[in-house]
C-alpha positions in Angstrom: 10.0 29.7 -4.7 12.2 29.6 -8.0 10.0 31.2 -11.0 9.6 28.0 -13.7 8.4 30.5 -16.1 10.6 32.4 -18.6 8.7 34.6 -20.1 6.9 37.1 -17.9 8.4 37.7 -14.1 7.1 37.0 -10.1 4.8 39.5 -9.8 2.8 38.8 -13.1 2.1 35.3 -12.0 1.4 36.9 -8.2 -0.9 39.1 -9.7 -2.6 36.5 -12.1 -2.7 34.0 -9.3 -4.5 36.5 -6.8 -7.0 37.3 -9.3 -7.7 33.8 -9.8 -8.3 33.3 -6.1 -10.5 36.3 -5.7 -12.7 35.2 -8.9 -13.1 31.6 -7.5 -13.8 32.6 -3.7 -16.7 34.7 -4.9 -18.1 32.5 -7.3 -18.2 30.0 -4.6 -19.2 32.2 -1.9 -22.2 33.3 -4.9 -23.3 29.8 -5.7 -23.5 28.8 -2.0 -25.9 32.1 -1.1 -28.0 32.3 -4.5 -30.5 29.6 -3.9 -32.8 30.8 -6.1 -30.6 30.5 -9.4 -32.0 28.3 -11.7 -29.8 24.8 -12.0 -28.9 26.2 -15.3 -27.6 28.7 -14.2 -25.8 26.9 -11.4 -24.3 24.4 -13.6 -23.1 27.4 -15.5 -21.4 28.6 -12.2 -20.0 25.6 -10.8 -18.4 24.8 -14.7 -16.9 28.2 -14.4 -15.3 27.2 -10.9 -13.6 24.2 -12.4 -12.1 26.4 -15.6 -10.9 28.4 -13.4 -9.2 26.2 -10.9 -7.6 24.3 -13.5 -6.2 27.9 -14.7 -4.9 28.1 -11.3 -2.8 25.6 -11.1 -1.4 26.2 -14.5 -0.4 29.8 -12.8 0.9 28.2 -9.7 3.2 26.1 -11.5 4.4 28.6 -13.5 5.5 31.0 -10.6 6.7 27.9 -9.1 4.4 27.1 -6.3 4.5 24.2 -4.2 3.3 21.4 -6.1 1.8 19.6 -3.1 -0.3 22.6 -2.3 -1.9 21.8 -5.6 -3.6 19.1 -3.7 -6.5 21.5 -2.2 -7.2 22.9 -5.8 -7.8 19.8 -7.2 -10.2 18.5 -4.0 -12.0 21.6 -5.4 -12.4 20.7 -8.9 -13.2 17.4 -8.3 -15.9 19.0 -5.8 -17.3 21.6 -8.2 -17.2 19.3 -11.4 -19.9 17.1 -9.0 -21.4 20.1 -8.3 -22.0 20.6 -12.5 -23.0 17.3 -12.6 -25.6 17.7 -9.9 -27.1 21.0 -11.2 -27.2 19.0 -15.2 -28.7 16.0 -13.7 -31.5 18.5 -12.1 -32.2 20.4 -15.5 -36.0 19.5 -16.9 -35.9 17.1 -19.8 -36.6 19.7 -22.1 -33.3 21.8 -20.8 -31.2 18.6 -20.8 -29.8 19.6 -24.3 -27.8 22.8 -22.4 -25.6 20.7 -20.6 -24.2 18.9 -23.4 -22.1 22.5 -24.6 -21.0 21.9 -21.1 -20.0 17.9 -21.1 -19.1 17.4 -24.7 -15.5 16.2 -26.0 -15.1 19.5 -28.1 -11.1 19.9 -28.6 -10.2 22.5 -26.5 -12.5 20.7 -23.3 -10.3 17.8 -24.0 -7.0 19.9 -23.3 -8.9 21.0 -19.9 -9.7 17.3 -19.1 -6.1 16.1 -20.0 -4.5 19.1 -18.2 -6.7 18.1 -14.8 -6.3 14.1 -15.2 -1.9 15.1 -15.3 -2.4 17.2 -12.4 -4.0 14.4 -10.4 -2.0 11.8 -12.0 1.6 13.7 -11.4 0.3 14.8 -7.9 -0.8 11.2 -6.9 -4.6 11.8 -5.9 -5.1 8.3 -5.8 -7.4 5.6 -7.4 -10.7 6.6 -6.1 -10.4 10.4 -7.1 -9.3 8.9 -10.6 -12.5 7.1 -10.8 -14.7 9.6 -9.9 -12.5 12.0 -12.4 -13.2 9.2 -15.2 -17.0 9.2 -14.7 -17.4 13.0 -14.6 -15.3 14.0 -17.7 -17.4 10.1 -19.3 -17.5 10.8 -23.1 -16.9 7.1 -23.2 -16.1 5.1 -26.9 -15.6 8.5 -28.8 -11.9 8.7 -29.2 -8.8 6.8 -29.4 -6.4 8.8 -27.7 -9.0 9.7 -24.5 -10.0 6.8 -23.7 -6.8 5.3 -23.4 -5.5 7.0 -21.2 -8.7 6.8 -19.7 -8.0 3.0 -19.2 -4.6 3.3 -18.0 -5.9 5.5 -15.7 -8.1 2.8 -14.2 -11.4 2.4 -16.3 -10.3 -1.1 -17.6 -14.5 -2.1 -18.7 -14.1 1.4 -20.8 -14.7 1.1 -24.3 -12.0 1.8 -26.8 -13.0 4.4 -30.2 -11.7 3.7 -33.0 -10.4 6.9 -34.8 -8.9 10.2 -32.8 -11.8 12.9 -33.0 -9.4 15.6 -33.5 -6.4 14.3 -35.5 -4.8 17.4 -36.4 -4.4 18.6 -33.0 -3.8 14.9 -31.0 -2.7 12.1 -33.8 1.5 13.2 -32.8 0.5 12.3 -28.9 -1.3 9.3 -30.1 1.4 8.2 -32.0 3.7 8.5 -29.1 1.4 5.5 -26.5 0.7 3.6 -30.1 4.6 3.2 -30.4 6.8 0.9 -29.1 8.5 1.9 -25.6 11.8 2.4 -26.8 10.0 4.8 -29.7 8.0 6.8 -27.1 10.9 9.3 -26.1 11.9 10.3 -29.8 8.1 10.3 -30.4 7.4 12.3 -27.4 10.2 14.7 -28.2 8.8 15.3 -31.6 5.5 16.0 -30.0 7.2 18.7 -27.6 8.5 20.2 -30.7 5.4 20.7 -32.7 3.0 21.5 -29.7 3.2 25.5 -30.2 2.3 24.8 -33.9 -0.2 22.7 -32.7 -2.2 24.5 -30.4 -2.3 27.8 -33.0 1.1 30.1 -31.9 -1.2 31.6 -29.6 1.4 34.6 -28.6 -0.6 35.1 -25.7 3.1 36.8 -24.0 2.5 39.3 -26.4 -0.7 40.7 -25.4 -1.1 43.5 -23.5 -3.7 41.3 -21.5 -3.3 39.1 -19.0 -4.4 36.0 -20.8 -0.8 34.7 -20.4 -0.6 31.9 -17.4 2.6 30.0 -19.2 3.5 27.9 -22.5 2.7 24.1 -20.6 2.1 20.7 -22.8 0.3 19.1 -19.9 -0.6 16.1 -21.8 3.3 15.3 -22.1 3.7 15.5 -18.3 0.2 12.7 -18.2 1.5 10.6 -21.0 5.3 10.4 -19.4 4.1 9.9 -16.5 2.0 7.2 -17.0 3.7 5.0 -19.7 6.8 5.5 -17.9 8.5 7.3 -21.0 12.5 8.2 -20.0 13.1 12.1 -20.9 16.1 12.3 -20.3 16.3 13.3 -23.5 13.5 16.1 -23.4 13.6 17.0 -20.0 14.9 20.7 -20.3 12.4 21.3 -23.0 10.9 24.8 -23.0 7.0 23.3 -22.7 7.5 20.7 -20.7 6.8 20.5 -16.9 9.3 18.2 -15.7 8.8 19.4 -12.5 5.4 17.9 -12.4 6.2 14.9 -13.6 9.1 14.4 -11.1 7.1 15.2 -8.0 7.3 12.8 -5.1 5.4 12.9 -2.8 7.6 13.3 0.8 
């Protein structure tokens, strides 16, 4: 196992990735025994599962895990995410509105759904799990950027919005799959470039905390991946996981 991080060492990442487990196992182990929580509370639960596996994975990869062994954390979220959905869909009609703060296309959910779709993609989960990614995450016709890649994913009947919801944040990355193919690598390298900016200079390696899992732009890793964009000529950059987007499946 060769540490992909730079930034903090092994045993921080052993640490964060133990905790992790721990957290998840008893949530899980909690939602399975309290029968008597309230589906709000269960969907609550369950949404809290899928945060958490997706944070994970972002640990694993940074302490340079296995990338195949990602396989059983995202069989998990895909689980759990159903298991929201099932606990929403059994909320009274006058509790439906909670689930929305849950299922909405608010920008930092969309860096959680475009960090699990380039996990899946990268990691080759297959059509079928893609499809039954696309209709959980749904927020269908509301952005440019999401949906698509939703269609390129495999939602082909999906309906196409007309202006990026968050343009600040995403209008570089849309940019990059609006370009021409031989634009897409300069684009994309541009893209890399800014993302810290971007996202707010969190300095979360700073912290005495442990909120730190590793600097990632997983959207790069979904959009190379699946417009076929050559980076060769971003490949060693510092937020990219080329690693990811390289796996092969043996």
């Amino acid at each position: 196992m060769v540490i992909r991080d730079t930034l903090k060492d092994k045993a921080y990442f052993d640490e964060s990735v133990e905790f992790r487990l721990e957290w998840i196992d008893d949530r899980r182990n909690g939602l399975k025994s309290k029968e008597k929580l309230p589906p709000y509370r269960k969907m609550l639960h369950a949404f809290r599962i899928v945060n958490n596996l997706l944070e994970l994975m972002h640990a694993r990869y940074s302490r340079g895990d296995d990338i195949a062994a990602m396989r059983e954390d995202l069989c998990l979220t895909l689980e759990y995410r159903e298991w929201q959905k099932h606990y929403a869909d059994a909320l009274s009609e006058d509790e439906q509105s909670k689930r929305v703060g849950r299922e909405e296309l608010r920008e930092d959910y969309m860096e959680q759904f475009l960090k699990w779709f380039a996990f899946a993609y990268c990691v080759g989960m297959g059509d079928s799990y893609y499809r039954k990614m696309l209709d959980l995450t749904g927020n269908k016709g509301l952005d440019i950027l999401f949906d698509s890649i939703a269609v390129k994913l495999g939602d082909t009947e999906r309906p196409i919005g007309g202006k990026l919801l968050y343009p600040k944040r995403f209008k570089p990355l849309y940019q990059v799959i609006d370009a021409e193919p031989a634009q897409r690598p300069e684009l994309m390298k541009a893209y890399l470039d800014a993302w810290y900016d971007l996202i707010g200079r969190p300095d979360y390696h700073l912290m005495d905390t442990d909120a730190y899992d590793g600097y990632w732009c997983w959207e790069a890793a979904l959009v190379v991946k699946l417009y076929d964009i050559d980076d060769s000529s971003f490949s060693d950059h510092p937020y990219y996981p080329v690693d990811l987007v390289h796996y092969k499946e043996s």
